[in-house]
C-alpha positions as CSV (number, residue, x, y, z in Angstrom):
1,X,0.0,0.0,0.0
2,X,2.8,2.2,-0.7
3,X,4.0,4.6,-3.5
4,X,7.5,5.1,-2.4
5,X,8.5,2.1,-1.2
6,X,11.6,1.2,1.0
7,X,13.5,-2.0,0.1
8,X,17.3,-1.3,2.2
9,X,18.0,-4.5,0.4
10,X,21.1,-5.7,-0.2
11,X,22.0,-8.3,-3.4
12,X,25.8,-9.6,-4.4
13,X,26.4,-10.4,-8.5
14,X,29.1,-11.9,-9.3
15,X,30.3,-10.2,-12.5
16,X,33.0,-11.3,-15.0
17,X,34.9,-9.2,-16.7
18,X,34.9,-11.0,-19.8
19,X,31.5,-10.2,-20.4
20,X,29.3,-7.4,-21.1
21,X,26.0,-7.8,-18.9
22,X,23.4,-5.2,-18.4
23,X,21.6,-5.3,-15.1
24,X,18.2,-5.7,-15.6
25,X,15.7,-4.4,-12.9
26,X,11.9,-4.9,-13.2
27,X,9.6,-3.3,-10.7
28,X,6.1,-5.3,-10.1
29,X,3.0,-4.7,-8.2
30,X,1.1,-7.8,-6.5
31,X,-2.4,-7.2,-5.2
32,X,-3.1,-11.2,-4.2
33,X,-1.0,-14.4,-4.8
34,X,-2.6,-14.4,-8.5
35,X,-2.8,-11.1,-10.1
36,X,0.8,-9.7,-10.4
37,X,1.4,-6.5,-12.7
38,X,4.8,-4.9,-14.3
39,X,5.1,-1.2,-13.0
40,X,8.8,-0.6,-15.0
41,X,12.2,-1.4,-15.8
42,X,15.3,-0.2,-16.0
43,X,19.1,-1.2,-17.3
44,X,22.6,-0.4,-15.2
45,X,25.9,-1.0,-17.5
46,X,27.9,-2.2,-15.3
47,X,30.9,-1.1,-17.8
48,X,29.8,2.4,-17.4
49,X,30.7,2.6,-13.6
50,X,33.5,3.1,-11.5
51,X,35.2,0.7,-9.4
52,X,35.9,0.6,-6.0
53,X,33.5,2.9,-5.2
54,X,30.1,3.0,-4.3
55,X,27.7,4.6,-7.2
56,X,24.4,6.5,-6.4
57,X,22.0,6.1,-8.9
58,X,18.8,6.9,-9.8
59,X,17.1,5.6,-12.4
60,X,14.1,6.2,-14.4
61,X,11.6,3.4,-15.3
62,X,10.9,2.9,-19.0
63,X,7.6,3.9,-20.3
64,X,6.5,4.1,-16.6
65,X,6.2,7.0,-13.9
66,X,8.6,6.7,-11.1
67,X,11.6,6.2,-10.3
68,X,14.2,3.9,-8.8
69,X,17.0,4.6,-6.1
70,X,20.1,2.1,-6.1
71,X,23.5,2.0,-4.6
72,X,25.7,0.0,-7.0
73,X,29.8,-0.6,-6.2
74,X,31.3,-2.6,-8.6
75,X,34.7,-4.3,-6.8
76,X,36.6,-7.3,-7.2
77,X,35.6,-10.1,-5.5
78,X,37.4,-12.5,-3.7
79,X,36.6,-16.5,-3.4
80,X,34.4,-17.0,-6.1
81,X,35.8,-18.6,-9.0
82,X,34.5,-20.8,-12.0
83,X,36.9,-23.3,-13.7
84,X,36.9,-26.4,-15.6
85,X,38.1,-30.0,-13.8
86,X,41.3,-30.0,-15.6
87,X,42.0,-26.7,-13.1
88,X,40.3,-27.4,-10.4
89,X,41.9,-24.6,-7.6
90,X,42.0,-27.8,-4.9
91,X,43.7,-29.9,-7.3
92,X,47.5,-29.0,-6.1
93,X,48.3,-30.7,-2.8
94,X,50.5,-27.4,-1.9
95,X,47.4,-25.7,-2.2
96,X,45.8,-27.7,-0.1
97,X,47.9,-27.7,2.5
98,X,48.1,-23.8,2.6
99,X,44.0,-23.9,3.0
100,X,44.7,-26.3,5.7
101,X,47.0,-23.8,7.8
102,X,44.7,-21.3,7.0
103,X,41.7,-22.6,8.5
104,X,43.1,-24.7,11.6
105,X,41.7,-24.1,15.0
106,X,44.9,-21.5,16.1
107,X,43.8,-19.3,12.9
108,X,40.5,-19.7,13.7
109,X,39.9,-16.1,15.1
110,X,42.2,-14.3,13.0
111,X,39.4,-13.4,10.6
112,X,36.2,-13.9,12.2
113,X,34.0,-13.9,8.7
114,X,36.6,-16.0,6.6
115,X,34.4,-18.9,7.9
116,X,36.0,-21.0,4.3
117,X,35.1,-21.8,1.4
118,X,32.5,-24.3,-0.5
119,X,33.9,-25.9,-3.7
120,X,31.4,-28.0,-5.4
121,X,32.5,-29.9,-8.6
122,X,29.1,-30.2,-11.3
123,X,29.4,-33.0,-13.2
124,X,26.1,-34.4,-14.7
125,X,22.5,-34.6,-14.9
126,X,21.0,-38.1,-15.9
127,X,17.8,-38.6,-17.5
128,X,16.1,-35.2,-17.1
129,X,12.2,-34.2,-18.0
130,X,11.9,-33.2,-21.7
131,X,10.9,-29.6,-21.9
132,X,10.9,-29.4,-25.8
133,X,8.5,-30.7,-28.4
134,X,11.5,-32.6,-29.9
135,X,11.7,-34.8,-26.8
136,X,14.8,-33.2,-25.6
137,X,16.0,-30.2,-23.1
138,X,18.5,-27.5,-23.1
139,X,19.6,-27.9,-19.9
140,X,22.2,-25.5,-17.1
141,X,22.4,-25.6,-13.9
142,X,21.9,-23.1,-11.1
143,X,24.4,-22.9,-8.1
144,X,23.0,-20.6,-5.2
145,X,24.9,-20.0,-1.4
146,X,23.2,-17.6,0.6
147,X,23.2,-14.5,-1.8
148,X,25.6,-15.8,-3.9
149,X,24.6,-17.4,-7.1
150,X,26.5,-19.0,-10.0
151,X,25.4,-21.3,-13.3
152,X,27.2,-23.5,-15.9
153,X,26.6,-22.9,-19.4
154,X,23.6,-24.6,-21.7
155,X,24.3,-28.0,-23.2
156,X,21.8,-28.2,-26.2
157,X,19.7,-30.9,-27.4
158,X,20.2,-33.4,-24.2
159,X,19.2,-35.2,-21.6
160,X,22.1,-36.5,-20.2
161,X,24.6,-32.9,-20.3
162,X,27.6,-33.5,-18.8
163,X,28.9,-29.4,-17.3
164,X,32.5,-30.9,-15.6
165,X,32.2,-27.6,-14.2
166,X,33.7,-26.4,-10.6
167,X,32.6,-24.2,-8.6
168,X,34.1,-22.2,-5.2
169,X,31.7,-20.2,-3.5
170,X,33.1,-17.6,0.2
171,X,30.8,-19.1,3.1
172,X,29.6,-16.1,5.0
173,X,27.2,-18.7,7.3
174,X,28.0,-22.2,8.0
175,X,23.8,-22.5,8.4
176,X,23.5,-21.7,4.8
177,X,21.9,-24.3,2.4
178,X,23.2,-25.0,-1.4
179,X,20.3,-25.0,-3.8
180,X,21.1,-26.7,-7.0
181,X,18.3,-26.1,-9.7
182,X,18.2,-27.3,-12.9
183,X,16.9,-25.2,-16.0
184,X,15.3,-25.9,-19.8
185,X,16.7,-22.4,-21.5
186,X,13.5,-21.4,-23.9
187,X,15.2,-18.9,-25.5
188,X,13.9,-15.0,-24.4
189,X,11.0,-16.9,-22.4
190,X,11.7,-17.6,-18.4
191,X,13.9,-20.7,-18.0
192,X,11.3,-24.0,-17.6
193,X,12.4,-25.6,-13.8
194,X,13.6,-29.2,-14.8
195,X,14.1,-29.7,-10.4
196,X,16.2,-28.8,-7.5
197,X,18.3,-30.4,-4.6
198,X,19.3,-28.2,-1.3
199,X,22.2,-29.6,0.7
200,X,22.4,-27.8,4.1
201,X,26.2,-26.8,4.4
202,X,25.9,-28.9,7.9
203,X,25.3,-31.9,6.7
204,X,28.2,-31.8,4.4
């Protein structure tokens, strides 16, 4: 019941620099569980702003009154990585045993929110739903800790993809849960949900 809402939301992107994204925002309006309506949108290019410092922005909605209010800071983040299995970051035992020292009980209160680190290698998916009329899927997969979300790419025409993907994720809270969701890419439509497994970080 409000035309100025306040969010004081907070969201973490992890943004590559190999690629050129915009960042889309859509604003919607929900009177019941059923009726939802689009009130605007807007674009950020993230190329266009500065780093390491945080950017005040307000942006106009497209064909829409109002307006939208954002703090965006682009910097470079630490612990989150993507990589294939043939570069897996845990694959050298040296490595290994600097992680080691670094998280053993005497370091333990050195940094109090460097709780460690998730690595999750994504190797298949075996005999997924057909989302297509031609009896097959486009199928990625959706990685998401806490606020922190990453995907592999789309393997085409298959039921079986294989990703051989890994995957290192910061863990900010050791009650977090890792939601793995698998998607049918439909080209510019929403993704079709092809299912989902959440591992609590506990029981790991």
């Amino acid at each position: 019941k409000s035309a100025n809402p306040q969010w004081r939301e907070q969201f973490d992107f992890h943004y590559f620099s190999d690629r050129k994204d915009m960042l889309d925002i859509e604003v919607w309006r929900k009177d019941n569980k059923k009726h939802e309506e689009l009130l605007g949108t807007c674009q950020v290019d993230i190329t266009a702003l500065p780093m390491k410092q945080t950017n005040r922005l307000e942006l106009p909605l497209e064909k829409h009154p109002g307006s939208l209010l954002m703090l965006i800071a682009v910097a470079p983040c630490t612990g989150v990585s993507i990589s294939d299995l043939c570069v897996c970051p845990l694959g050298d035992p040296s490595e290994r045993q600097q992680i080691s020292q670094r998280y053993c009980i005497k370091n333990s209160f050195r940094n109090i929110k460097d709780i460690g680190f998730l690595q999750v290698k994504v190797l298949k998916a075996v005999d997924l739903l057909a989302a297509d009329f031609s009896g097959k899927s486009d199928p990625f997969c959706v990685l998401e800790l806490g606020n922190d979300m990453l995907q592999t790419h789309t393997v085409y025409k298959n039921l079986n993809p294989e990703w051989n993907k890994v995957f290192t994720f910061p863990i900010k809270d050791i009650h977090d849960v890792l939601e793995v969701t698998v998607f049918d890419e439909d080209g510019d439509k929403p993704p079709d949900f092809l299912g989902k497994v959440a591992i609590p970080l506990l029981s790991v």
